[in-house]
C-alpha positions as CSV (number, residue, x, y, z in Angstrom):
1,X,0.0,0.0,0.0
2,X,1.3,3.5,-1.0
3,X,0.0,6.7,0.2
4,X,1.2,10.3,-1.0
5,X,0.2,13.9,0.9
6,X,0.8,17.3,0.1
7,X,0.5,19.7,2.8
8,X,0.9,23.9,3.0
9,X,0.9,25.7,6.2
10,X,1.2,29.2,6.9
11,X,0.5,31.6,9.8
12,X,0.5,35.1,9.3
13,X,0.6,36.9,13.1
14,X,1.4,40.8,14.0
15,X,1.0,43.6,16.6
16,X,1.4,47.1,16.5
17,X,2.9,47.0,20.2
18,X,6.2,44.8,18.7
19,X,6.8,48.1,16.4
20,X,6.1,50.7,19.3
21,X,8.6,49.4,22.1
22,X,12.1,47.4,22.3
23,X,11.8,43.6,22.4
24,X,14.6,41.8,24.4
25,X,16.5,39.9,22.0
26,X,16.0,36.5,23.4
27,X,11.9,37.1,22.6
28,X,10.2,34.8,20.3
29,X,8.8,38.1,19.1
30,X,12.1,39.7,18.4
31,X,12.5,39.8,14.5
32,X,15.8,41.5,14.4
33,X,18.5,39.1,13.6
34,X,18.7,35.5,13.1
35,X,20.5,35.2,16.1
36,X,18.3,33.9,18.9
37,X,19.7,31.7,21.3
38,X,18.1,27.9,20.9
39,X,19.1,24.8,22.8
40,X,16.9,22.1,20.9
41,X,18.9,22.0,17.8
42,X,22.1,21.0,18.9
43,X,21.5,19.7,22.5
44,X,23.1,22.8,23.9
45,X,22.9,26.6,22.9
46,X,23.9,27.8,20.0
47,X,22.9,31.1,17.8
48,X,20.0,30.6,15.7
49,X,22.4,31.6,13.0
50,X,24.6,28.8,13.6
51,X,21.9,26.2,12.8
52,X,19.6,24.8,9.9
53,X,17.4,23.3,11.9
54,X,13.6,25.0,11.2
55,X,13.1,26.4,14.5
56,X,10.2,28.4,15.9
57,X,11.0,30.0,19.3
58,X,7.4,30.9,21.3
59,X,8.8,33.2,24.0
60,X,7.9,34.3,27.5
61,X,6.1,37.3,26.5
62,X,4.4,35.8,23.8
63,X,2.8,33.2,26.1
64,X,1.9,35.5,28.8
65,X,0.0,37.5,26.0
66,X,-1.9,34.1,25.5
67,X,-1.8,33.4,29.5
68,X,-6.3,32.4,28.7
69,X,-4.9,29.7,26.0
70,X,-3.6,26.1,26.8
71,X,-0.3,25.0,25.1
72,X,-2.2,22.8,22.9
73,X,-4.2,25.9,21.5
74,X,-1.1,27.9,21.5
75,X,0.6,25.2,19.4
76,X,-2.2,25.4,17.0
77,X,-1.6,28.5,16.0
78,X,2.4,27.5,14.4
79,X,2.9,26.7,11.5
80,X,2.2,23.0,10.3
81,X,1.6,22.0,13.5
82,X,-2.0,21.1,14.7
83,X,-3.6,19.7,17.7
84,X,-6.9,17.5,17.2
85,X,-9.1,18.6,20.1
86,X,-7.6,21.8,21.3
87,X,-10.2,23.7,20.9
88,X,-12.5,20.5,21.9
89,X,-13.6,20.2,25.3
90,X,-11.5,20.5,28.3
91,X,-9.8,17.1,28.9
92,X,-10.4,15.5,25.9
93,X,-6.5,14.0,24.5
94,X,-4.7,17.2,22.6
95,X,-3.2,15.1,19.2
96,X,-0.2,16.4,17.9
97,X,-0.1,16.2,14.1
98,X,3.0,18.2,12.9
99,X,3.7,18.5,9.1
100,X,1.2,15.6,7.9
101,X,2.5,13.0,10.3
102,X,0.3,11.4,11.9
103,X,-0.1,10.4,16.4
104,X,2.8,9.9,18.2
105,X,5.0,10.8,15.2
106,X,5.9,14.5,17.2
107,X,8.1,13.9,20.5
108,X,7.4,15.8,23.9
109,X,10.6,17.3,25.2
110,X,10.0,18.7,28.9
111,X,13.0,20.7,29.6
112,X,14.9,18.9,26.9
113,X,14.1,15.4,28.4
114,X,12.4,13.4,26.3
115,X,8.4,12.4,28.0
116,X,6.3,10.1,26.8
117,X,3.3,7.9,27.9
118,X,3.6,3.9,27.1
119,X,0.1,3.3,27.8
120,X,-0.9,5.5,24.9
121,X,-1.6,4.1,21.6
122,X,0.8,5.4,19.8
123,X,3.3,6.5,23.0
124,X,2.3,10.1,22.7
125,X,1.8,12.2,25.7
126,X,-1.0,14.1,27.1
127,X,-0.9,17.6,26.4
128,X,-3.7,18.1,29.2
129,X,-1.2,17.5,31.7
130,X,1.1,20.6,31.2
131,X,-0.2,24.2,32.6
132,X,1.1,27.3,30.2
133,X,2.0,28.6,33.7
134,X,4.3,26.8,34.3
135,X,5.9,27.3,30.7
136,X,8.6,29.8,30.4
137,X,9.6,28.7,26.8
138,X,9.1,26.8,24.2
139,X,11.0,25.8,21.1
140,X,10.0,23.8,18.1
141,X,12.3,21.9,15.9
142,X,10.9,20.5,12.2
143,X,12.0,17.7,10.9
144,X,13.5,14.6,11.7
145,X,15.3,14.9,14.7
146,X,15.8,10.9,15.6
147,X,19.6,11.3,15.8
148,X,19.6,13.3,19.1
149,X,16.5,12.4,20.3
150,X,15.7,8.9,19.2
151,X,12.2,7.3,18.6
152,X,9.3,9.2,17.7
153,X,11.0,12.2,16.0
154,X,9.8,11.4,12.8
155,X,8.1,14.9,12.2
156,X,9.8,17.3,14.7
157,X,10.4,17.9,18.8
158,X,8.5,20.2,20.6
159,X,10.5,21.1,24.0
160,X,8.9,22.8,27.0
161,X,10.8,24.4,29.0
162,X,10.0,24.9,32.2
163,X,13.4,26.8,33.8
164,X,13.3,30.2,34.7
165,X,16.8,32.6,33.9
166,X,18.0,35.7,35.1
167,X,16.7,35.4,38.8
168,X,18.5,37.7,41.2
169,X,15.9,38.3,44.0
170,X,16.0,36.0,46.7
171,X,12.2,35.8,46.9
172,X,9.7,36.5,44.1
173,X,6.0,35.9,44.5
174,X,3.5,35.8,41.2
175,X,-0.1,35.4,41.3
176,X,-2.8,35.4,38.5
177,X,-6.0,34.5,38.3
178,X,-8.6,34.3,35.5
179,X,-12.1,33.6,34.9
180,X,-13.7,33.0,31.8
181,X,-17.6,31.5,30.8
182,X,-19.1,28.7,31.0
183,X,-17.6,28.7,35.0
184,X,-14.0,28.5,34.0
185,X,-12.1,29.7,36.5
186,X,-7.9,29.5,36.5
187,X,-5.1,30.7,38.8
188,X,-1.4,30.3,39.3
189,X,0.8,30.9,42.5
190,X,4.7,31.1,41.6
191,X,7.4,31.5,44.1
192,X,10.8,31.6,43.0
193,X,14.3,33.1,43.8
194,X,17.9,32.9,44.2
195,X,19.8,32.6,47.2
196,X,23.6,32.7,46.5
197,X,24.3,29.2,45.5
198,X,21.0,27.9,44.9
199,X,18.0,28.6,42.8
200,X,15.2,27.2,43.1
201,X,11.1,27.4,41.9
202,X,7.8,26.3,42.7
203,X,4.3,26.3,41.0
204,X,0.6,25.9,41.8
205,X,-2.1,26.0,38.9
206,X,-5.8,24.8,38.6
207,X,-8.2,25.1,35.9
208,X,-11.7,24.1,36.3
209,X,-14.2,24.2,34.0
210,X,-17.9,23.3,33.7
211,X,-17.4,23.0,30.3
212,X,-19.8,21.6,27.2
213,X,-20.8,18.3,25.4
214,X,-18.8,17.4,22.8
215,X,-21.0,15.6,21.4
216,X,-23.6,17.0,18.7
217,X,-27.1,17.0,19.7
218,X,-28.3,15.9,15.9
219,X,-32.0,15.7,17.4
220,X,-32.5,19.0,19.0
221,X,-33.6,17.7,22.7
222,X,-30.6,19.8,24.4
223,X,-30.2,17.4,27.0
224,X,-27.0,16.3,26.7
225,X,-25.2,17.0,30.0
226,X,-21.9,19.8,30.0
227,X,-18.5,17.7,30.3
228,X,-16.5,19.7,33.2
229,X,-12.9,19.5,34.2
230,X,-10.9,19.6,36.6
231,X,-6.8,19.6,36.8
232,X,-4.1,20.9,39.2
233,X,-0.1,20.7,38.5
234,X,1.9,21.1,41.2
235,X,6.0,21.6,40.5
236,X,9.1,22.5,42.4
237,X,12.6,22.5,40.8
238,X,16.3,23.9,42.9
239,X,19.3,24.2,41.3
240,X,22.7,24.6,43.3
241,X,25.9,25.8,41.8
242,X,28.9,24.1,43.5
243,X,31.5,26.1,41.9
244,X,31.3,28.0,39.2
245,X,32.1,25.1,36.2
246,X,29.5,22.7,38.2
247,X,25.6,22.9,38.7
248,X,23.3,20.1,40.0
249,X,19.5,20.4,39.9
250,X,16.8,18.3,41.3
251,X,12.9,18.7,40.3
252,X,9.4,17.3,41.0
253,X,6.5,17.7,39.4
254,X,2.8,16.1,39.9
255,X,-0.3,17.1,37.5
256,X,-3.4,15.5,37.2
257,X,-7.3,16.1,36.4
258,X,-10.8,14.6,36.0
259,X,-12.9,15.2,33.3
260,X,-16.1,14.4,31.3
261,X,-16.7,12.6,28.3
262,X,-18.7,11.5,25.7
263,X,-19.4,8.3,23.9
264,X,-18.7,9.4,20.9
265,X,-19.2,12.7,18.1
266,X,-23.5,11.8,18.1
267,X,-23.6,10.2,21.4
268,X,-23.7,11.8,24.9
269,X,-22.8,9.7,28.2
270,X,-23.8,11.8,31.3
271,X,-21.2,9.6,33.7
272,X,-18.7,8.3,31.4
273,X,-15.5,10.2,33.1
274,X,-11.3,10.0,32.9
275,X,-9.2,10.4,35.5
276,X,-5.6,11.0,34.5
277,X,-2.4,11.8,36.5
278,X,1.7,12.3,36.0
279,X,4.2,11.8,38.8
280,X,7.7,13.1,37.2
281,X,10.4,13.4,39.1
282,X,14.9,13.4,38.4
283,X,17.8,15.2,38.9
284,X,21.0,16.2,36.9
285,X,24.4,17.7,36.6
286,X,25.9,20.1,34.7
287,X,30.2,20.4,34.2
288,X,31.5,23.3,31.5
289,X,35.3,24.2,31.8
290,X,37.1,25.2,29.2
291,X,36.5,23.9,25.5
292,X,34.3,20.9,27.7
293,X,30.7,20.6,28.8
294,X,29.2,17.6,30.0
295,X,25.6,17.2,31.5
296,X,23.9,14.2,32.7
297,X,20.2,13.5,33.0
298,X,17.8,11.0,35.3
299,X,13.9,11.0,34.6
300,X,11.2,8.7,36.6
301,X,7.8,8.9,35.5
302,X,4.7,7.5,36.8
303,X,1.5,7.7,34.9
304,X,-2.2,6.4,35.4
305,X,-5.1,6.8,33.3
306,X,-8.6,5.8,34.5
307,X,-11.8,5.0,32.4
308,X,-15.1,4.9,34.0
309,X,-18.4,4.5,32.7
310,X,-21.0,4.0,34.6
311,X,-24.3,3.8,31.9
312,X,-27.3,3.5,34.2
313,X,-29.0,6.4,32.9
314,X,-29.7,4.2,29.6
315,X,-28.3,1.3,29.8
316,X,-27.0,-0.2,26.9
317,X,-24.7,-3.2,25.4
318,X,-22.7,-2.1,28.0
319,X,-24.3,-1.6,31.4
320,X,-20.5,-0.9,33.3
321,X,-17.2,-0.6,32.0
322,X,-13.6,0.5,34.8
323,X,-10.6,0.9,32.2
324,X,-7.0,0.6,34.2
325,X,-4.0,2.0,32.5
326,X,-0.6,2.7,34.5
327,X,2.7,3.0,33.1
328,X,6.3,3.8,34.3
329,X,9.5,5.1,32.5
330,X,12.9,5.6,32.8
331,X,15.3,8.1,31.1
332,X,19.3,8.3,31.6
333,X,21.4,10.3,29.7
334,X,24.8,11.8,29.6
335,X,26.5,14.1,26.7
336,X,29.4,16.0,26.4
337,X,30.6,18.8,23.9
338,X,34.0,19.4,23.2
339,X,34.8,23.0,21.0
340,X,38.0,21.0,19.3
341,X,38.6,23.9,17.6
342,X,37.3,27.6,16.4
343,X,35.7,25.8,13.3
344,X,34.8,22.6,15.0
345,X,32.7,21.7,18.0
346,X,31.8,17.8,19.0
347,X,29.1,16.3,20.3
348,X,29.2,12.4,22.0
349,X,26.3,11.1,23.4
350,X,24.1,8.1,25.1
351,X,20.9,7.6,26.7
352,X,18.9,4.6,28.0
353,X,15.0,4.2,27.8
354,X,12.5,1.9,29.4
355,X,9.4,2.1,30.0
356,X,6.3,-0.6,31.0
357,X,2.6,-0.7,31.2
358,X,-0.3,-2.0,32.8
359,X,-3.8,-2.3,32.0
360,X,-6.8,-3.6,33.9
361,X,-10.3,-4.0,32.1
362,X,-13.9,-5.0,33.2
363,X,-16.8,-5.0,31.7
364,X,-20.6,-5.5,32.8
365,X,-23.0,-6.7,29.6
366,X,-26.6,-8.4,29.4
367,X,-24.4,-11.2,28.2
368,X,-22.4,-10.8,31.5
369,X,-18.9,-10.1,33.2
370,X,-16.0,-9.4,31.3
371,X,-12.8,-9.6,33.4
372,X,-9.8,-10.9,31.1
373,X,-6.2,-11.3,32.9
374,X,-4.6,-8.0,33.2
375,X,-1.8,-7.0,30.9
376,X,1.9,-6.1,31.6
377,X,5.0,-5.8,29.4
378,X,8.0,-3.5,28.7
379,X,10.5,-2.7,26.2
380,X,14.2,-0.7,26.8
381,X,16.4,0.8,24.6
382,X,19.9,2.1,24.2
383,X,21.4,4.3,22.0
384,X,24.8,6.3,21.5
385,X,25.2,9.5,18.8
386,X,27.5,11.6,17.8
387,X,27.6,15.1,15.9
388,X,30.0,17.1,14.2
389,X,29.3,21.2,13.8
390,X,31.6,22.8,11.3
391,X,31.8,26.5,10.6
392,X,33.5,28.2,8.3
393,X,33.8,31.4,6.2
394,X,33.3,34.1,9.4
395,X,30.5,31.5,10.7
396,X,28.8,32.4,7.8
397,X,28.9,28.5,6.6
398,X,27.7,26.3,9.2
399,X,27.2,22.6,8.8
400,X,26.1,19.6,11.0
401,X,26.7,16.1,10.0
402,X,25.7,13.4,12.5
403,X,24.5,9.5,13.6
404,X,23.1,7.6,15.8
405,X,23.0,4.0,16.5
406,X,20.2,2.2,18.3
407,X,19.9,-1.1,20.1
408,X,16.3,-2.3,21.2
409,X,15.1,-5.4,23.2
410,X,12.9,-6.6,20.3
411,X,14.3,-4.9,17.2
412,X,18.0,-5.5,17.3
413,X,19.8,-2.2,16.1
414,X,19.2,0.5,13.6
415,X,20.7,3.6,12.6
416,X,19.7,7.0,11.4
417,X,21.8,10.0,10.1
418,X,21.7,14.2,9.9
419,X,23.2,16.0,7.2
420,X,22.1,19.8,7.9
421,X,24.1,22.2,6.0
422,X,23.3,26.6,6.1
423,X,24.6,29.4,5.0
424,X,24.0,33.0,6.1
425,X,23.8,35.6,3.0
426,X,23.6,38.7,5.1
427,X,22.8,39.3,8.7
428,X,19.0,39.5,7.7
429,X,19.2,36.5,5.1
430,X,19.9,32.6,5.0
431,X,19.5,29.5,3.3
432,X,19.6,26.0,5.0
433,X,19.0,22.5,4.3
434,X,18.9,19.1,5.8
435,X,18.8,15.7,4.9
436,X,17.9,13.1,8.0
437,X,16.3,10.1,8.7
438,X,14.2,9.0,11.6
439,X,12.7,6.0,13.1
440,X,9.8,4.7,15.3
441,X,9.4,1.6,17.1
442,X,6.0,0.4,17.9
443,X,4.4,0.7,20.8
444,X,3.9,-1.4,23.7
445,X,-0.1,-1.3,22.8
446,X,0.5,-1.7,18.9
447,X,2.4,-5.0,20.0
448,X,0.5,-6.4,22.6
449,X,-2.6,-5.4,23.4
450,X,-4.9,-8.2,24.2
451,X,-8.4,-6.9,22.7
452,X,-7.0,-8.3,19.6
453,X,-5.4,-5.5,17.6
454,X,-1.5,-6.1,18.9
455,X,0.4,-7.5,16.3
456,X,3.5,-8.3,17.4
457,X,5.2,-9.1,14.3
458,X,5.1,-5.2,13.6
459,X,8.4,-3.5,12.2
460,X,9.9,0.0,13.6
461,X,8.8,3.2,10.7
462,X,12.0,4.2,8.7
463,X,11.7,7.4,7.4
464,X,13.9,9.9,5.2
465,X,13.3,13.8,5.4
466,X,14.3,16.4,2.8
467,X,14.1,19.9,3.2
468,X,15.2,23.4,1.9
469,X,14.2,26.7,2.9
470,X,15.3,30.3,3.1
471,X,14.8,32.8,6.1
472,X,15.0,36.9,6.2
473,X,14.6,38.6,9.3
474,X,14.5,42.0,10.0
475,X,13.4,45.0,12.5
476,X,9.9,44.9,11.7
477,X,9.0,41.8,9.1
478,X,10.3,38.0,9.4
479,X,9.2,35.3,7.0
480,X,10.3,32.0,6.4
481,X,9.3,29.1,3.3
482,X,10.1,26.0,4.0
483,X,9.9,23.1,1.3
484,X,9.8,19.7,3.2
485,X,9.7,16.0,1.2
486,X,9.2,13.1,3.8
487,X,9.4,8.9,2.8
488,X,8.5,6.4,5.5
489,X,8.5,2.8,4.9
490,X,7.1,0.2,7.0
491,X,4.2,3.0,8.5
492,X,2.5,2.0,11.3
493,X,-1.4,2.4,10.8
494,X,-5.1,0.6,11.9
495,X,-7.0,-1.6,9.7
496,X,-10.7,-1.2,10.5
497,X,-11.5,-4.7,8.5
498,X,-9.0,-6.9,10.5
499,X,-9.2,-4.7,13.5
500,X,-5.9,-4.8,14.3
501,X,-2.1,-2.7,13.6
502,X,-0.2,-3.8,10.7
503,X,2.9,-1.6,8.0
504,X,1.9,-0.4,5.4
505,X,4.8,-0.3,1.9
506,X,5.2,3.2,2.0
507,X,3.7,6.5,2.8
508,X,5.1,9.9,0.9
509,X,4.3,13.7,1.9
510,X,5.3,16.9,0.3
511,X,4.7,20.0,2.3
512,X,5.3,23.8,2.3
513,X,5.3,26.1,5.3
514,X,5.3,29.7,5.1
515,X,5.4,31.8,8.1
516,X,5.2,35.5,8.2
517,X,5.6,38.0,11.1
């Protein structure tokens, strides 16, 4: 089977306040140079400049102009990127699609870490459990990105970044609080500050909504009941600088929320609910001296998701269904750069992945009890990378050529490759170009779920990205085309006849994004 896509994206966005006042440099608003400081391209910062990477920086001032919008429906508004459901009701999974790729195909970074849920279909995670307040930053990073980041960055990363900079005060306090119709109500409490040696943050948000049905009333009777929400997220993060070439940090954070949903897009359920919850938790170190960096990650995540429907208001085929999900991962990394020389700067890399699932499912039918034996499994992976960045002619020429090399319990090893070449005409103009490849291993659910539609005879996605582009930036206009060809072979998809996952041949997309400012 063969499948071929076309896509165009543009977004068009101004305001006559970014012409009347200075904008700091290191705003995604800033359209003055091309040289933004970015982290997700390379791992660590670098100019924007320096890099062909398609980036889009969304930065603090921007989101506190959009403090009433969630990330998903913040992320909607980028070019190529959109979220199914973020403009849905409250609670209802935020699906990242980002240049024609379909679920799961976009990873989550949270402060450059890479999060991820393995109970999910397609081992995507839940936008619905990240508050904008708690969002500083956030960068986005087309393309294939699988040889720094792995699995799942078939399309592009999206990395949320959490840490606050330039704190001096040793105690800050920020409060806010919104409220909106339909009895939405949202606050935030921040306190944050820098003592010396040690920094450190804390967070408190809530939204709570009464919300609406989702589903459409095609009859007219207007009784279908209003889905409502309710989440918290709860975060704390310290960092303590030992001497000045070494930093450790530790953080927490906790989000969760309960919502309403319906059966379906024609069918209301007045007590079918969700109940959904994160635990993430790590720490990490930080060593620069000289012409060498090193940093070193540990994640721990705990994630549950809970289905409960309860149909005794009209009973059905199904007069009671509790859906158990829980999953755990682990994330170890360590990296180093090394500037070998004023043209030349090296990158050397591993990181370690595992992550497990549980699901427990009942059922309650006129034909009787459902209760099958609960289902566990896990998968691990480990990978090592490597990157060389080459500059030349004034920096004007800048060129990244990298691999990385993966070895997975079930698949054995693969390999994919970056070849991301740019050049900068002027200060205001640049042309770039890349050729990578990415890959993604199937899920734990795509393998093994026991309802039937595991298959575990299914191959990891291979894909091959293409893309060319030029940039111009100046004081008061910025626009950027981008050109993007993308080939996957051995795509993971559903078949609705079978009922279960299988690979398709091949799948081919052509795509154009234009972005104006």
């Amino acid at each position: 089977m063969k499948k071929k896509f076309f896509i165009a994206a543009a977004v068009l966005s101004s305001s006559l306040a970014y012409a009347q006042k200075p904008v700091p440099a290191n705003s995604a608003d800033s359209a003055k140079n091309l040289d933004e400081l970015i982290i997700t391209a390379t791992k660590s910062p670098v100019k924007q400049s320096q890099t062909g990477k398609v980036v889009t920086v969304i930065g603090k001032e921007e989101i506190e102009k959009n403090a009433g919008k969630t990330i998903a429906q913040l992320l909607n508004e980028q070019a190529g990127i959109t979220i199914n459901g973020a403009y849905n009701v409250t609670g209802n999974v935020q699906t990242v699609f980002m240049r024609g790729a379909s679920s799961g195909r976009t990873l989550i970074l949270l402060d450059g870490i890479p999060v991820s849920d393995p109970s999910m279909i397609n081992n995507e995670f839940d936008l619905n459990l990240f508050s904008i307040n708690d969002v500083e930053r956030i960068e986005i990073c087309r393309g294939a990105q699988s040889t720094l980041y792995g699995s799942d960055a078939i399309a592009g990363v999206i990395n949320i970044i959490t840490v606050k900079k330039d704190v001096s005060k040793p105690f800050n306090v920020k409060a806010t609080a919104a409220f909106g119709n339909k009895g939405t109500v949202r606050t935030n409490l921040q306190l944050y500050g820098k003592a010396k040696k040690l920094t450190y943050t804390a967070r408190y948000a809530k939204l709570k909504t009464n919300g609406f049905s989702a589903a459409y009333d095609s009859s007219g009777n207007k009784d279908f009941d209003k889905d409502g929400y309710n989440g918290d997220v709860v975060s704390a993060a310290v960092q303590y600088q030992v001497i000045p070439s070494l930093q450790l940090r530790t953080f927490l954070q906790y989000s969760g929320y309960k919502a309403d949903i319906d059966a379906g897009v024609f069918a209301d359920e007045k007590d079918y609910t969700i109940k959904n919850s994160n635990l993430s938790s790590g720490f990490g170190a930080s060593f620069k001296k000289g012409i060498v960096s090193v940093t070193g990650n540990y994640q721990y995540g705990e994630l549950k998701r809970k289905y409960l429907n309860d149909s005794t208001d009209h009973p059905g085929f199904t007069l009671y269904e509790d859906n158990k999900y829980s999953a755990r991962t682990q994330y170890a990394e360590l990296f180093g750069n090394i500037a070998a020389a004023k043209w030349l700067t090296v990158l050397i890399g591993g990181d370690y992945r595992w992550a497990t699932m549980h699901q427990k499912y009942f059922s309650l039918s006129a034909f009787g009890p459902y209760d099958p034996d609960a289902f566990d499994s896990s998968l691990h992976q480990t990978s090592f990378y490597a990157s060389l960045f080459f500059s030349a002619l004034n920096k004007k020429l800048n060129v990244e050529i990298g691999g990385r090399t993966n070895k997975h319990s079930r698949y054995g090893n693969n390999t994919t490759y970056t070849i991301n070449p740019s050049y900068n005409i002027s200060k205001n103009w640049r042309v770039f170009g890349s050729i990578a490849s990415g890959f993604k291993a199937p899920s734990i659910f795509q393998l093994y779920d026991k309802s039937g539609s595991g298959n575990p005879d299914l191959q990891p996605e291979k894909s091959v990205n293409y893309e060319v582009g030029v940039q111009q930036s100046h004081q008061k206009f910025n626009s950027r085309i981008v050109y993007f060809h993308r080939d996957i072979k051995n795509g993971i998809d559903y078949d609705y006849v079978q009922f279960s996952y299988y690979n398709f041949v091949k799948q081919s997309v052509d795509g154009l994004e234009l972005s104006l400012r």
